[in-house]
DSSP file (Angstrom, degrees, kcal/mol; ACC not computed):
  #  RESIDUE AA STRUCTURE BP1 BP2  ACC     N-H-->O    O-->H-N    N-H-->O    O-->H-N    TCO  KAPPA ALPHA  PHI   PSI    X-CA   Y-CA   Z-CA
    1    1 A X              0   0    0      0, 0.0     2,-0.2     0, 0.0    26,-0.1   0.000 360.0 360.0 360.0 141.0   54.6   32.2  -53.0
    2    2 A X        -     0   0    0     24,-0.1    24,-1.4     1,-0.1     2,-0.7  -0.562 360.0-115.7-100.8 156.2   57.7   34.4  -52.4
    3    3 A X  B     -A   25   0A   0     22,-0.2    22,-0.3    -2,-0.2    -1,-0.1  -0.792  24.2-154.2 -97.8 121.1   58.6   37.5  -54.3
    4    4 A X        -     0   0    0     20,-2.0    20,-0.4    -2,-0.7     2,-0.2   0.070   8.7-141.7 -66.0-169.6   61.7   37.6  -56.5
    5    5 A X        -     0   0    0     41,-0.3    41,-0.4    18,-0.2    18,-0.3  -0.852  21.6-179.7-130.8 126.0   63.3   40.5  -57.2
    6    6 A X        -     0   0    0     16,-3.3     2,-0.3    39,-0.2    39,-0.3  -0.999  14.0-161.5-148.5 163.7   64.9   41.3  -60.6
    7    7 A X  E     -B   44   0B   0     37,-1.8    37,-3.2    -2,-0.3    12,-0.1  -0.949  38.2-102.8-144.5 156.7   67.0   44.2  -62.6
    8    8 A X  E     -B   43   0B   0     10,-1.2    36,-0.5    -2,-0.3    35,-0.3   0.090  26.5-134.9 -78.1-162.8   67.4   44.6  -66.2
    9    9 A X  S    S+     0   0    0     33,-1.0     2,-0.4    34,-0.1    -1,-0.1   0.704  99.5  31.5-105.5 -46.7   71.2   43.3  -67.6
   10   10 A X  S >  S-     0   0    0     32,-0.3     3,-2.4     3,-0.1    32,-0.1  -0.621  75.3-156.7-121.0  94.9   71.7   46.3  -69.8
   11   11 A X  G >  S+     0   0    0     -2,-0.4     3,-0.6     1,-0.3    -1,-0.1   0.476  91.4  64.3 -27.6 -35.2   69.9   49.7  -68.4
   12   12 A X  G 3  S+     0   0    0      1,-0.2    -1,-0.3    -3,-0.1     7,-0.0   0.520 100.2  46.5 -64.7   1.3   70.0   50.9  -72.0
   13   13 A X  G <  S+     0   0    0     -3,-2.4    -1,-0.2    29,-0.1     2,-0.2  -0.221  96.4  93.7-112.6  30.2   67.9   48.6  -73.1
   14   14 A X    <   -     0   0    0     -3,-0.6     2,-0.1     1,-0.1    29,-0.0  -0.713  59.5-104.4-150.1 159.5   65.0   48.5  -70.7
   15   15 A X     >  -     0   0    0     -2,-0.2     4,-0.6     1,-0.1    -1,-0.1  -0.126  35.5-111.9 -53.5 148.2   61.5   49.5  -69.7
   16   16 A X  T  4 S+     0   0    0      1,-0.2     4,-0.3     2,-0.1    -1,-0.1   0.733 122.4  57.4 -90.0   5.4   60.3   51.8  -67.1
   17   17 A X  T  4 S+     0   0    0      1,-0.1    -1,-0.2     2,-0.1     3,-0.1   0.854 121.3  21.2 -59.8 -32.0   59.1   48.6  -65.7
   18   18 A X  T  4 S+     0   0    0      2,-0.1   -10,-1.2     1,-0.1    -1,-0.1   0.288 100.5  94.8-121.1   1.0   62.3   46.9  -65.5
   19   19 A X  S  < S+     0   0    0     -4,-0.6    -1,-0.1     1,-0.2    -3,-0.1   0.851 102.0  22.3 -67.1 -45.9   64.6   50.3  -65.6
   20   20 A X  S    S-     0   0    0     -4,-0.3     2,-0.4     1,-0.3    -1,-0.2   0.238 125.6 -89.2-101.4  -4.7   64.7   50.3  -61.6
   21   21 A X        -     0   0    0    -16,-0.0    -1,-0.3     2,-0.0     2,-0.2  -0.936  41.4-136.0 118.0-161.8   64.1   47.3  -61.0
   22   22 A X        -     0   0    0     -2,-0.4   -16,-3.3    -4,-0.1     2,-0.2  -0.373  11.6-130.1 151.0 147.9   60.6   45.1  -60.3
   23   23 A X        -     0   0    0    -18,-0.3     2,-0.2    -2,-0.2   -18,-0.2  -0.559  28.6-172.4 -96.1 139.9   59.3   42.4  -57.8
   24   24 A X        -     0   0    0    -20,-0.4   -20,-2.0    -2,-0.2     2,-0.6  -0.852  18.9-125.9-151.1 128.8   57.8   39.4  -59.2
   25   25 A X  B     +A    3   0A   0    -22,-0.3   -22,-0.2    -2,-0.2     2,-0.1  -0.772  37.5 152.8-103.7 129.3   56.0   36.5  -57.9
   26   26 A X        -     0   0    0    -24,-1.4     2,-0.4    -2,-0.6   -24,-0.1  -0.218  51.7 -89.3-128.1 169.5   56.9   33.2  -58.6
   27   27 A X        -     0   0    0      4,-0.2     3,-0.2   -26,-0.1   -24,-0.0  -0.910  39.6-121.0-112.3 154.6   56.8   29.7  -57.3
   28   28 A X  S    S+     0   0    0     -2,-0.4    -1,-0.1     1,-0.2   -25,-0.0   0.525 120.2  50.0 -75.1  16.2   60.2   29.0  -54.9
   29   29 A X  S    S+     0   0    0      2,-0.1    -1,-0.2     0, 0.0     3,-0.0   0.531  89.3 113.8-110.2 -20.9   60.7   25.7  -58.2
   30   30 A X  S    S-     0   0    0     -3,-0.2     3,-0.1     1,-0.0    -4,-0.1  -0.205  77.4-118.5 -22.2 107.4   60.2   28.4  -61.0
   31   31 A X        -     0   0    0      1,-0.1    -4,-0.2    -5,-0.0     2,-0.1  -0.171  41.9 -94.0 -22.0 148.4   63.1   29.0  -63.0
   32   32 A X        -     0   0    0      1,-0.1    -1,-0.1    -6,-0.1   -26,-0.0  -0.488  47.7 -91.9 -56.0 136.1   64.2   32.6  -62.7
   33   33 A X        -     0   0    0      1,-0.2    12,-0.3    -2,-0.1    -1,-0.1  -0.223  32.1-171.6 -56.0 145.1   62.9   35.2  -65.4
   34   34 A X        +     0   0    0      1,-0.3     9,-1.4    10,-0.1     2,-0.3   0.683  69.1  27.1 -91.1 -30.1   65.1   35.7  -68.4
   35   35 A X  B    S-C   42   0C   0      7,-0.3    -1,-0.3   -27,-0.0     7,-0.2  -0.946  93.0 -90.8-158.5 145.1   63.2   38.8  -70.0
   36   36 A X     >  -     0   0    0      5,-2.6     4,-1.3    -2,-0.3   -18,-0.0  -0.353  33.2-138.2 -54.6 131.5   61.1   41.6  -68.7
   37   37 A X  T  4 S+     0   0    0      1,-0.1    -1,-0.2     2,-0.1   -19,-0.0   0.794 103.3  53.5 -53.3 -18.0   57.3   40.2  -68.9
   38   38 A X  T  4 S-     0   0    0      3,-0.1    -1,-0.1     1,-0.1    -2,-0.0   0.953 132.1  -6.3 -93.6 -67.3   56.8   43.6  -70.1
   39   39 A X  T  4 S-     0   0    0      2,-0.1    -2,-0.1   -24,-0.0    -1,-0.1   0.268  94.7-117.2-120.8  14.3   59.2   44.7  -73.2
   40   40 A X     <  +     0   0    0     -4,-1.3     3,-0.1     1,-0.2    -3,-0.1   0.460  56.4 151.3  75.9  -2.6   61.3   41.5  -73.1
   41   41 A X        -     0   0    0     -6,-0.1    -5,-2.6     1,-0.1     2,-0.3  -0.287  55.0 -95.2 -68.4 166.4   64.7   42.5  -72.4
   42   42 A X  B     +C   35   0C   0     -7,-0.2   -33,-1.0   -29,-0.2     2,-0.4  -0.451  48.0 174.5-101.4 154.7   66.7   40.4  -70.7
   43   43 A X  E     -B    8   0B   0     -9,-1.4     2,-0.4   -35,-0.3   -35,-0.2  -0.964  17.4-144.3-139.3 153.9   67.1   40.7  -66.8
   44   44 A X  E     -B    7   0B   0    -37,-3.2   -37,-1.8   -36,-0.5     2,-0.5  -0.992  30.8 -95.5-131.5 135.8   68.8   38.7  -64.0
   45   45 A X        -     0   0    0     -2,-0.4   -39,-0.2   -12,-0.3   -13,-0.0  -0.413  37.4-158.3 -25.1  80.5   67.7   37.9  -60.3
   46   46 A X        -     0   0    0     -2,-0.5     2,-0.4   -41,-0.4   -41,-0.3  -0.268  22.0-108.4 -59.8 156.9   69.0   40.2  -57.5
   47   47 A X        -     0   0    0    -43,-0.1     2,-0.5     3,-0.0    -1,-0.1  -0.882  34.8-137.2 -92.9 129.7   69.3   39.5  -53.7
   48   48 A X        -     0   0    0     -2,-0.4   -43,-0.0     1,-0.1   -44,-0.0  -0.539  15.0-114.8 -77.0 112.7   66.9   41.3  -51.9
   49   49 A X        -     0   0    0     -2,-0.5     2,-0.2     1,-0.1    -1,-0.1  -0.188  38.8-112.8 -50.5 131.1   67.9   43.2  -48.6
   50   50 A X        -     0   0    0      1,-0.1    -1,-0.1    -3,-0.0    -3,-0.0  -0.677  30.8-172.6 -82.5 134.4   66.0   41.6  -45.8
   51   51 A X        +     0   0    0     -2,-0.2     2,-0.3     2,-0.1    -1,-0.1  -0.157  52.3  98.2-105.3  25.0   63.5   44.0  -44.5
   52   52 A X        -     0   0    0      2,-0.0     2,-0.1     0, 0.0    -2,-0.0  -0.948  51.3-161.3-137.2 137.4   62.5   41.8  -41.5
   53   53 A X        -     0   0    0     -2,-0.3     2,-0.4     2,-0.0    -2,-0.1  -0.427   7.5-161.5 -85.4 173.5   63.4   41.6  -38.0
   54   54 A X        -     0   0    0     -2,-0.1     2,-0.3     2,-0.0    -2,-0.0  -0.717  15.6-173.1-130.2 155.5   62.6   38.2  -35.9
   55   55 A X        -     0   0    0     -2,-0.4     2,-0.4     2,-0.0    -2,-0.0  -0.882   7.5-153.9-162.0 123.7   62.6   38.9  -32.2
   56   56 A X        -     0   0    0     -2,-0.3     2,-0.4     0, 0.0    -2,-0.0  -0.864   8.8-168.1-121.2 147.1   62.4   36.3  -30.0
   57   57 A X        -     0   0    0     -2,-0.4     2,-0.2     2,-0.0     5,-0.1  -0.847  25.8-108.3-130.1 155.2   61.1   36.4  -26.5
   58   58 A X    >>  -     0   0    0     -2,-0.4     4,-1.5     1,-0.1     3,-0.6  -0.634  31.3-114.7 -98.6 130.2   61.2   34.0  -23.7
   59   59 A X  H >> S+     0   0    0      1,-0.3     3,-2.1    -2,-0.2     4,-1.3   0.793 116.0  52.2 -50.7 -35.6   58.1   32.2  -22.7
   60   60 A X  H 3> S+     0   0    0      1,-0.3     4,-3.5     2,-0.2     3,-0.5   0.867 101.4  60.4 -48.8 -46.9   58.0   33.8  -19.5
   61   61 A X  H <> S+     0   0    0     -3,-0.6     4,-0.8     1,-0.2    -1,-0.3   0.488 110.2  50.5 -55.2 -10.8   58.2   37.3  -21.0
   62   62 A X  H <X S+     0   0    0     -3,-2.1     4,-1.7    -4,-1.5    -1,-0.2   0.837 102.5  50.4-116.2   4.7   55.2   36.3  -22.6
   63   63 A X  H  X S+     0   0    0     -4,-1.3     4,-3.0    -3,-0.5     5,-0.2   0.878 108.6  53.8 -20.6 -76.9   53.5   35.3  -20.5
   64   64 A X  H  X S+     0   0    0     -4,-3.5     4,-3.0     1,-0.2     5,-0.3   0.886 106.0  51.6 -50.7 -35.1   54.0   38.2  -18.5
   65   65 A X  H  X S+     0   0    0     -4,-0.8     4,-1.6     1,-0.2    -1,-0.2   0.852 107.3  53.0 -76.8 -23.0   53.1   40.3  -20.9
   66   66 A X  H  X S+     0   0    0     -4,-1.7     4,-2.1     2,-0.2     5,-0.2   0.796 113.4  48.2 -32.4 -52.6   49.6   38.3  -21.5
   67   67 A X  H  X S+     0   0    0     -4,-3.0     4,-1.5     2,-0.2    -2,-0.2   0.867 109.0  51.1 -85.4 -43.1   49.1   38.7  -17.8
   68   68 A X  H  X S+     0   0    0     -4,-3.0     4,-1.4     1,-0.2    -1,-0.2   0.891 114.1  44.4 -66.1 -45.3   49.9   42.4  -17.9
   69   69 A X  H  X S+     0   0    0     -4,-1.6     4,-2.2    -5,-0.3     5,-0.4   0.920 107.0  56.7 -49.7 -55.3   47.4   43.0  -20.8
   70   70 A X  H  X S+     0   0    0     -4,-2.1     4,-0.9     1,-0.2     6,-0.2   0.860 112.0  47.6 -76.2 -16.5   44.5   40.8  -19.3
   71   71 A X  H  <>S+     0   0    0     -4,-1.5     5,-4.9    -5,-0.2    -1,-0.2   0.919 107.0  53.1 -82.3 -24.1   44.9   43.2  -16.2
   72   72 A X  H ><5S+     0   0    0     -4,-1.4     3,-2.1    -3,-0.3    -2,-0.2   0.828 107.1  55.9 -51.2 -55.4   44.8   46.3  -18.3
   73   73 A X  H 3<5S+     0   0    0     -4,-2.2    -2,-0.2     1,-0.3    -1,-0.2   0.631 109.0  45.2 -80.8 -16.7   41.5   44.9  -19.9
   74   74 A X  T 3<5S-     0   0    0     -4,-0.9    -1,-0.3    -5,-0.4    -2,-0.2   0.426 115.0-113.4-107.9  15.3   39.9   44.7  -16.7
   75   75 A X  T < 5 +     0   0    0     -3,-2.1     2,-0.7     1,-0.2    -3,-0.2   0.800  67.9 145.0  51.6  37.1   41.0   48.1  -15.4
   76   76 A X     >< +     0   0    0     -5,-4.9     4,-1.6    -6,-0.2     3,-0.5  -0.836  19.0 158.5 -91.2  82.0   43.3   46.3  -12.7
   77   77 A X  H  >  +     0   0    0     -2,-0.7     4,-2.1     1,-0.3     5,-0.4   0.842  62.1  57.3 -76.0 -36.9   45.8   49.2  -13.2
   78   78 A X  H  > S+     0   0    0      1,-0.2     4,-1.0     2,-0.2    -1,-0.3   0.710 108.4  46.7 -71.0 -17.7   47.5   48.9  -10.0
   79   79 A X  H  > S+     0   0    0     -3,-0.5     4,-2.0     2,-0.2     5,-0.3   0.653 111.5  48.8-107.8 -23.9   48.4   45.3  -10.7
   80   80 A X  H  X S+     0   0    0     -4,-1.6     4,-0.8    -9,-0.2    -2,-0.2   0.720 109.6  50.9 -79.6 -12.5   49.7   45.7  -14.2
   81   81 A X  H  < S+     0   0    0     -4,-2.1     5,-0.3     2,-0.1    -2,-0.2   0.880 113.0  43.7 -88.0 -33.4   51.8   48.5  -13.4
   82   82 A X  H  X S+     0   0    0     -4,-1.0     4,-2.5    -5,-0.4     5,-0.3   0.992 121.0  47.2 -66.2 -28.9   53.7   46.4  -10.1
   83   83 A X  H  X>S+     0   0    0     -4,-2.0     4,-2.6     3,-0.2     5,-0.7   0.994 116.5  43.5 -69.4 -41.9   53.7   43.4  -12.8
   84   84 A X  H >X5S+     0   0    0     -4,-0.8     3,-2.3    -5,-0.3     4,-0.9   0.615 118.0  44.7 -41.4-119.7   55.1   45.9  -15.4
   85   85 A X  H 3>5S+     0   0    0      1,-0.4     4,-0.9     2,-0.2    -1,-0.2   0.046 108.5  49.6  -7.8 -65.9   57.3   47.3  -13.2
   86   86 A X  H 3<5S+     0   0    0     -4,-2.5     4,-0.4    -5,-0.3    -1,-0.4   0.839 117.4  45.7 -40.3 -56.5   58.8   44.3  -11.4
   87   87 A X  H XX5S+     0   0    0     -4,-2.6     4,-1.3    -3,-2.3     3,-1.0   0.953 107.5  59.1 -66.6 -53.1   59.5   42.6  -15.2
   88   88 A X  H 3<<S+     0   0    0     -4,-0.9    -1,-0.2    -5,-0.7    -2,-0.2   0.901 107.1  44.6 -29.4 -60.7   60.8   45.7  -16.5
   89   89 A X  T >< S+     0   0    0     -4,-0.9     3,-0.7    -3,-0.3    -1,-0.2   0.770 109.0  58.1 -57.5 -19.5   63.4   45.8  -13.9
   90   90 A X  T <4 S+     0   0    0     -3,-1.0    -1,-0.2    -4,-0.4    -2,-0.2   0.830 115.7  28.9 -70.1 -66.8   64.1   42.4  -14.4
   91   91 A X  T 3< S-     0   0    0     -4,-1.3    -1,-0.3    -3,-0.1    -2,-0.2  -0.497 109.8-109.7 -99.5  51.0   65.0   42.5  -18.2
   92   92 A X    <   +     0   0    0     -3,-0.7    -3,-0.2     1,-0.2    -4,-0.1   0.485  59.3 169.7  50.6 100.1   66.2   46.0  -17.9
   93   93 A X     >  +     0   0    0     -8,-0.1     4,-1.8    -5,-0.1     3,-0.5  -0.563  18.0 177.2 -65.3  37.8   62.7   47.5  -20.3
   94   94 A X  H >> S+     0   0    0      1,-0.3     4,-3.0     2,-0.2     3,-0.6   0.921  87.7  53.7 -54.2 -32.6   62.6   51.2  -20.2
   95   95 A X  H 3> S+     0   0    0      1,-0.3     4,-0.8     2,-0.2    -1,-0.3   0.953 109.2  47.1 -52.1 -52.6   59.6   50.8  -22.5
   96   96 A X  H 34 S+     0   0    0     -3,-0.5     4,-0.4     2,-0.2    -1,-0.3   0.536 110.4  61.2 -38.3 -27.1   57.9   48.2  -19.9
   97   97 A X  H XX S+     0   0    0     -4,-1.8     4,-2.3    -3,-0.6     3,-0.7   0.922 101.4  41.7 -48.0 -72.9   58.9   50.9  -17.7
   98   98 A X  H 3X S+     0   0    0     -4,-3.0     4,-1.8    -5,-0.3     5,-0.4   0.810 113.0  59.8 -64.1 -19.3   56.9   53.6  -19.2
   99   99 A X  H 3X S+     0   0    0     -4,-0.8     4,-0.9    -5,-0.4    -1,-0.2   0.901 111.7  41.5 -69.8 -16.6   53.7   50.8  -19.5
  100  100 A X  H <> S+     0   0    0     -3,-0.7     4,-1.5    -4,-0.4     5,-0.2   0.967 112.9  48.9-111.5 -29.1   53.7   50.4  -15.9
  101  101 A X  H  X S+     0   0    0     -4,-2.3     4,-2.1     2,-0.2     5,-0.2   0.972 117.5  48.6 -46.3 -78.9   54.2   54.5  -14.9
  102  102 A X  H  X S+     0   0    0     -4,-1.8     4,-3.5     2,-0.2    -1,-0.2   0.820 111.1  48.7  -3.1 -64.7   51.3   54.8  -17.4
  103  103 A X  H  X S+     0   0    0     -4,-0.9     4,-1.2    -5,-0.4     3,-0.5   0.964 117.1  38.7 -46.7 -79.5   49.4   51.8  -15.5
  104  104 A X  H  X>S+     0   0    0     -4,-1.5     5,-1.8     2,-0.3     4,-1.8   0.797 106.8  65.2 -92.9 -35.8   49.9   53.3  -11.8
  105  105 A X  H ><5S+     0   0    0     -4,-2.1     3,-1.2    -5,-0.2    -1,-0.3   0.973 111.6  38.3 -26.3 -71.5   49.2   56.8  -13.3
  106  106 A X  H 3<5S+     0   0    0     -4,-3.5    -2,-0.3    -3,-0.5    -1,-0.2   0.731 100.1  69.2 -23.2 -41.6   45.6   55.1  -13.9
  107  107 A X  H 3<5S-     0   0    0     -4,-1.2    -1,-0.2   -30,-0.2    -2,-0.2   0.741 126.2-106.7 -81.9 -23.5   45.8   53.6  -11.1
  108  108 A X  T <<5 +     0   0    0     -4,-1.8    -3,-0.2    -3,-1.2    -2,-0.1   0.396  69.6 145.7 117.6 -10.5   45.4   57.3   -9.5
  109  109 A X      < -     0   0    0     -5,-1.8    -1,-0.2     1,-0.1     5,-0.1  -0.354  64.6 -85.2 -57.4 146.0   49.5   57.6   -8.2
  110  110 A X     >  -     0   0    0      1,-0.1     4,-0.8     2,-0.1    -1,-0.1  -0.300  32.3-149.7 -42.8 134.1   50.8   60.6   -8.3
  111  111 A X  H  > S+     0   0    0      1,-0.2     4,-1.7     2,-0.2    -1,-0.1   0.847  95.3  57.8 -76.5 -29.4   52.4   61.7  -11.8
  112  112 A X  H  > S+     0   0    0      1,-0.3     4,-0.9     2,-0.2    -1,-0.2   0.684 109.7  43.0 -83.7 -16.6   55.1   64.1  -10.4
  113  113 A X  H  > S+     0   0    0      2,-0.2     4,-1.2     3,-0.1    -1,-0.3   0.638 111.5  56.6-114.8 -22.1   56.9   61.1   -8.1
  114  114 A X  H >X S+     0   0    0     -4,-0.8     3,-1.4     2,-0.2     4,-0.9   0.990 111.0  47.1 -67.0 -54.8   56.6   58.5  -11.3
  115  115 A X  H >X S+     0   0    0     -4,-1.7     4,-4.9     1,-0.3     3,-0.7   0.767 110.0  48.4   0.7 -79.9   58.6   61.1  -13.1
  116  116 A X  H 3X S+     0   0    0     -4,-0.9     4,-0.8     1,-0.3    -1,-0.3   0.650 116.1  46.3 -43.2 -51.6   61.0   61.5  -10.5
  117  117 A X  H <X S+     0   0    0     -3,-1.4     4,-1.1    -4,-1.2    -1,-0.3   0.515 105.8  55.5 -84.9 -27.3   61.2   57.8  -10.4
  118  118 A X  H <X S+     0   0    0     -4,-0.9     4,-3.1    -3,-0.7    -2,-0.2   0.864 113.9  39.6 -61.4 -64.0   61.5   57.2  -14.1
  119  119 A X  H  X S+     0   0    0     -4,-4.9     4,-1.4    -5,-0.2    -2,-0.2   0.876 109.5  60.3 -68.9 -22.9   64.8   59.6  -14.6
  120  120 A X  H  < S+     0   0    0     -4,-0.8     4,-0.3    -5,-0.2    -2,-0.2   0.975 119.3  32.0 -75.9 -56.1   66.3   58.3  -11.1
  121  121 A X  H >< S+     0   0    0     -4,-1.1     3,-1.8     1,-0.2     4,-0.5   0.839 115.1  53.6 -42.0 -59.3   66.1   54.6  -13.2
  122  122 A X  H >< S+     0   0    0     -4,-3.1     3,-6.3     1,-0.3     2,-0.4   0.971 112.1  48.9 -58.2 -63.4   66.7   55.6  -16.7
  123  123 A X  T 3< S+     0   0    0     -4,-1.4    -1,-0.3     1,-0.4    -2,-0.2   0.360 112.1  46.5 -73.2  17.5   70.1   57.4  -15.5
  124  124 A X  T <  S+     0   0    0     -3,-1.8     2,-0.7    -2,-0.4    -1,-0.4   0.249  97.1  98.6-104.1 -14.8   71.0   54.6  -13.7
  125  125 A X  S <  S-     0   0    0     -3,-6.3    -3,-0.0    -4,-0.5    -4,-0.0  -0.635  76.9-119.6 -82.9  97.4   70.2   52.3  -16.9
  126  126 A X              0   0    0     -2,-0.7    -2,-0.1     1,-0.2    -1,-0.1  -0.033 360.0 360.0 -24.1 146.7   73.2   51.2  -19.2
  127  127 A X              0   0    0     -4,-0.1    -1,-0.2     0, 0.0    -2,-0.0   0.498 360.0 360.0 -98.2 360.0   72.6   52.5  -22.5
């Protein structure tokens, strides 16, 4: 059931329920409230800011990232960071970037030449 939103119509005349506001859950064919459930004053239906992102990703990218994970979980670190690595570059990732420096860190590479290798990318990386 989705949650409404609603604020009173006149602030002098209100609740400290209904004063600021208040969320209420409804069914999406419910009429709207008319009055606070609470001290009855009358209130009207706001639009709610959406507080949700959708991000959509391409099957291959998840794939990969499946693939990168099941190697992680078998402590194949050298083969999730070159898949890390390779996809990073791929869809430009600096976050995928740091999983797969992580990765080959594990894997036993030297830390000071991943560094190295990181800042020569990033400052080559559009922002």
């Amino acid at each position: 059931m989705p949650i409404y939103e609603y604020e009173p119509v006149n602030i002098n005349n209100c609740c400290n329920k209904c004063e600021h506001g208040f969320e209420y859950i409804q069914k999406i064919d419910d009429s709207p409230l008319a009055e606070c459930p609470n001290c009855g004053s009358r209130v009207k239906k706001i639009i709610s800011w959406c507080r949700a992102a959708v991000i959509e990703t391409s099957e291959e990218h998840a794939q990969i990232s499946r693939k990168i994970a099941a190697y992680e979980k078998e402590g194949m670190w050298s083969h999730a960071a070159e898949l890390a690595d390779t996809h990073a570059e791929k869809i430009k990732d600096n976050r995928l970037k740091m999983r797969a420096i992580d990765n080959y860190e594990k894997a036993g590479y030297d830390a000071g030449t991943l560094e190295k290798h990181a800042k020569t990318d990033n400052q080559n990386a559009e922002p």
